[in-house]
Structures are given as C-alpha cells and as structure tokens.
C-alpha positions in Angstrom: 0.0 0.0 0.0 1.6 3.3 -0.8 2.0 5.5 2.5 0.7 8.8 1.4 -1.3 11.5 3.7 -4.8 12.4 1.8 -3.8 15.7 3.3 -0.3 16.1 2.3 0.4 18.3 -1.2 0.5 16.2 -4.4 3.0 19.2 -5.5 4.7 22.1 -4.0 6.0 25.1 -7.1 8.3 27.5 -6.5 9.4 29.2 -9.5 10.8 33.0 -10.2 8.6 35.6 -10.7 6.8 36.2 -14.2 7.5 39.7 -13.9 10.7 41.3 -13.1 9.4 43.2 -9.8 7.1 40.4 -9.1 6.4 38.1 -6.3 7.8 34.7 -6.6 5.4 31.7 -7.8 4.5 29.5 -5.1 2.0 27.0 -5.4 0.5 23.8 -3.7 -1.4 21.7 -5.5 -3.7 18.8 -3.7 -5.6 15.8 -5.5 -5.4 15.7 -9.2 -8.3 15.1 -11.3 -6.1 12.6 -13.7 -2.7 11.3 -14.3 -0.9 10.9 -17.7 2.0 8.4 -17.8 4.2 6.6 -20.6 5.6 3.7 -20.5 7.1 3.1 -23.6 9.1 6.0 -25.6 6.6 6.2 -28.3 3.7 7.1 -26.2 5.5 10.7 -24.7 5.0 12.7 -27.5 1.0 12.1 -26.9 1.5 12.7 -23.5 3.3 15.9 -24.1 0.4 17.0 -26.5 -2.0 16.0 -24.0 -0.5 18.0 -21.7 0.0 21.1 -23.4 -3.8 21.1 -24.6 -4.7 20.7 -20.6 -2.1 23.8 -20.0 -4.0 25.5 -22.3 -7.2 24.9 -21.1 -6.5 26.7 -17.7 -5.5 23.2 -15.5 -1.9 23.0 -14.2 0.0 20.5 -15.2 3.1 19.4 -13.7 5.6 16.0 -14.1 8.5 15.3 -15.7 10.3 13.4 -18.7 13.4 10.6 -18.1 16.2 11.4 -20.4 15.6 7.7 -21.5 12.7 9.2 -22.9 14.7 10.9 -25.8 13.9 8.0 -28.8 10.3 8.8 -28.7 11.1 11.8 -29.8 14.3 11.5 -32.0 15.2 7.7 -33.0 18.5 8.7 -33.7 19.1 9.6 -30.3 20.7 6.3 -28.1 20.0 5.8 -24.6 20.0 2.8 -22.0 17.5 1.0 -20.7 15.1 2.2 -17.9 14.9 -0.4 -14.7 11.9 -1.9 -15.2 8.8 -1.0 -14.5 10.0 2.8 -14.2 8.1 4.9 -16.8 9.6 7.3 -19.2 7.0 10.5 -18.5 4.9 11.2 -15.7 2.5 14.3 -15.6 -0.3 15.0 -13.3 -3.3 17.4 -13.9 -5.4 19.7 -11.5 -8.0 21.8 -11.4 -6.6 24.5 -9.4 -3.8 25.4 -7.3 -3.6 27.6 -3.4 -0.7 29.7 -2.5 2.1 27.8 -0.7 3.3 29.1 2.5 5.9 27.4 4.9 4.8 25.0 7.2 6.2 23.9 10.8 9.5 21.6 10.3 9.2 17.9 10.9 12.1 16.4 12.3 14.2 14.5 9.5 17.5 13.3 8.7 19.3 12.2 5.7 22.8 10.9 5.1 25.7 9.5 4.9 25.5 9.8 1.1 27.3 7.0 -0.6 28.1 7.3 -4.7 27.5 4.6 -7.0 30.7 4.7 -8.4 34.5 3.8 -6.5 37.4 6.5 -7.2 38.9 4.1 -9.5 35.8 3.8 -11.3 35.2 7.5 -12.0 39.5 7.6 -12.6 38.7 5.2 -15.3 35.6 6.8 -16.8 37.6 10.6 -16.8 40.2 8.5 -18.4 38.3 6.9 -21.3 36.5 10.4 -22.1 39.5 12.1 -22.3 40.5 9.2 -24.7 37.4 9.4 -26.5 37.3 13.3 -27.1 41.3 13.1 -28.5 40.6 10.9 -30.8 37.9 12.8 -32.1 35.3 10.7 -31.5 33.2 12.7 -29.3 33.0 16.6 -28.3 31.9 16.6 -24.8 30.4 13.9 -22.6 28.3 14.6 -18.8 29.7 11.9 -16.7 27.4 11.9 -13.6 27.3 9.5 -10.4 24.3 8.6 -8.2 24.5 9.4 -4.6 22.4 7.4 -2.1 21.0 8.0 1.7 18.7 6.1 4.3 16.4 9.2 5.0 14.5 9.0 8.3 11.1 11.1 9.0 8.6 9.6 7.3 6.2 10.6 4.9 5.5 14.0 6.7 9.0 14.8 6.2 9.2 15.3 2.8 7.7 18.8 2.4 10.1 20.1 4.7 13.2 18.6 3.8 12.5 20.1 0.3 11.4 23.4 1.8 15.3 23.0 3.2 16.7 21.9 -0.1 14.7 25.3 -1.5 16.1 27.5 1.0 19.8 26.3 0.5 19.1 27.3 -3.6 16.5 29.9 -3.1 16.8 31.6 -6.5 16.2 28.8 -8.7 13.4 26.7 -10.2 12.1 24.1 -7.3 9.4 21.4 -7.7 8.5 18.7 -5.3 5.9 15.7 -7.1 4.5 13.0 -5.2 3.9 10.3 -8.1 3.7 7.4 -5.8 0.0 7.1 -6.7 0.8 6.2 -10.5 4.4 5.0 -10.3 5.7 3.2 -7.3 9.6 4.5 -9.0 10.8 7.2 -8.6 8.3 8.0 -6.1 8.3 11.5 -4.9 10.5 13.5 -7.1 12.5 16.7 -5.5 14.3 19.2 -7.7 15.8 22.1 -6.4 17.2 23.1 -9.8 17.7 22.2 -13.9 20.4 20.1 -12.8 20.1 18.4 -9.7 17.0 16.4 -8.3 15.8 13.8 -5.4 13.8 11.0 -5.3 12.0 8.9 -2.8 11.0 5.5 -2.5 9.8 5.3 0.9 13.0 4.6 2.7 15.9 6.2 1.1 17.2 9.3 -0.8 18.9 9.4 -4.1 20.5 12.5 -5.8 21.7 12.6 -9.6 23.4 15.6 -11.0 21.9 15.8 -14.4 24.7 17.4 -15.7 28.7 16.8 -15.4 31.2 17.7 -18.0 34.5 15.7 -18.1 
C-alpha cells in the first residue's frame, strides 16, 4: 500500500517571478483530477500533447520526462534501458492550485550519502572520455554519479526537507511531485534546480546531478 497523507500536497512550485518586480510563484497543488503516464518512448509525444492542450485549457500541469525518454522523440538519439517497470514520463493534472506558504518543520535526517561509483571507477571513466574526445570521436560527454541516503522522518518529512533543499538554492526553479500514486519509482521527485534532483522510495534518498562535463 503506498504511504501517502490524503492531506499532504501532491505538488509544491516555486518558481521565479513572471514579472521582473514580481512576487515569486508558489503553489501547492492537492488531488489531481487525472494522471498521464508513458511507459514506452513512443507514447511521450502524446503525452506531451495532451499535456499542453490541458495547459491550455486553464488546469496545471506538472511532471516530468526521463532522459531515457529521448527515442520517442528522435530515434536517432541512443539511450539505455530504464529499470523496469519505471516509466519514461509522468505528468499529473489539477484543477486549481492555493498559495504555498511554509509549514512547521518535521524532524528528518538524511545521510551519509554514498556514490554509485569507486574513485577508480570515476579515474577510469575521466580517463576513457578524455581518450574518447582526443581521438575525435566525441565533443563533450556529462559523466554523472548517483549518490544514495537512508532518509529517516517519514512521509510528513518530505515537504520540509524540500522546503530546506529550496532554502539552500533559493533563486532557482524548485518542484516537489508526489507520483507514488501512479508509479511506485521514482516516487516523490524533489528538484531544487535544472540540474540536480531527489527521489523517494519510501525509505531512502537518491541525488543525480543531471549534468557533469569531463
């Protein structure tokens, strides 16, 4: 059974202002009339569609799209695999949105963080990109790692462990989605910026930078 308060926030927005001497855009957004999900590559450009017709329509629409995603909308464009069962677009639709002010800290932890990669593994990766762009064969290349925590708190915690993630990058783009109800992976996505987000499976933490140049 997923663990999720009916009273908790399906998403939490907080975005720079539209207008140069505007407030910031801060939103919560509860219970959402419908989800859109793809689970293969060919279905996201629908799902994009779909979305942007419900944007247009006046509902809010907010979710996300894996990079893995990237054949469905180029064929040219290689990726690997998604673990299974993880889908490769996830949006959810709402009716209406309410301002978003703080709310009273939890009490959470999270940490030690522990990368997916040794040193010698990330040695040898620097060292076969560098080989790579000599010989020509490549321009540029992110190499990223995946950094993992046990994250004690519960549920509850979430909302303000990202409202502590925001406040540590407070001029940037911040979203917080709960997708557990129509994916049980990645669960509740954090991101704090274009370039590095959290999810949540109930138990633990894990970070990937989405971008990395060697």
């Amino acid at each position: 059974m997923l663990d999720q308060d009916p009273a908790a926030p399906t998403a939490l927005i907080d975005f720079p202002p539209t207008e140069a001497d505007g407030p910031r855009q801060r939103w919560r957004l509860h219970r959402p009339s419908r989800w859109l999900v793809a689970h293969d590559p060919s279905q996201v450009p629908g799902l994009l569609d779909a979305a942007h017709e419900l944007a247009k329509s006046g509902r809010w629409v907010v979710g996300w799209v894996a990079y893995e995603a990237a054949p469905g909308l180029d064929p040219c464009l290689p990726v690997k695999a998604l673990p299974p069962g993880r889908p490769f677009a996830v949006w959810a639709v709402f009716d209406e949105a309410e301002p978003w002010q703080d709310t009273p800290s939890a009490t959470w932890s999270a940490g030690p963080w522990a990368p997916a990669l040794s040193e010698a593994e990330v040695c040898h990766r620097i060292e076969q990109v560098r080989s790579l762009i000599q010989s020509g064969e490549v321009y540029q290349v992110n190499l990223t790692d995946t950094l993992s925590a046990p994250f004690a708190g519960g549920p509850e915690a979430i909302e303000p462990f990202f409202e502590a993630l925001r406040r540590s990058q407070p001029a940037g783009y911040s979203l917080m989605l709960d997708a557990r109800a129509a994916c049980r992976s990645p669960g509740v996505l954090l991101s704090v910026s274009p370039e590095l987000f959290f999810d949540w499976d109930g138990q633990a933490l894990t970070t990937r930078p989405m971008k990395g140049t060697a």
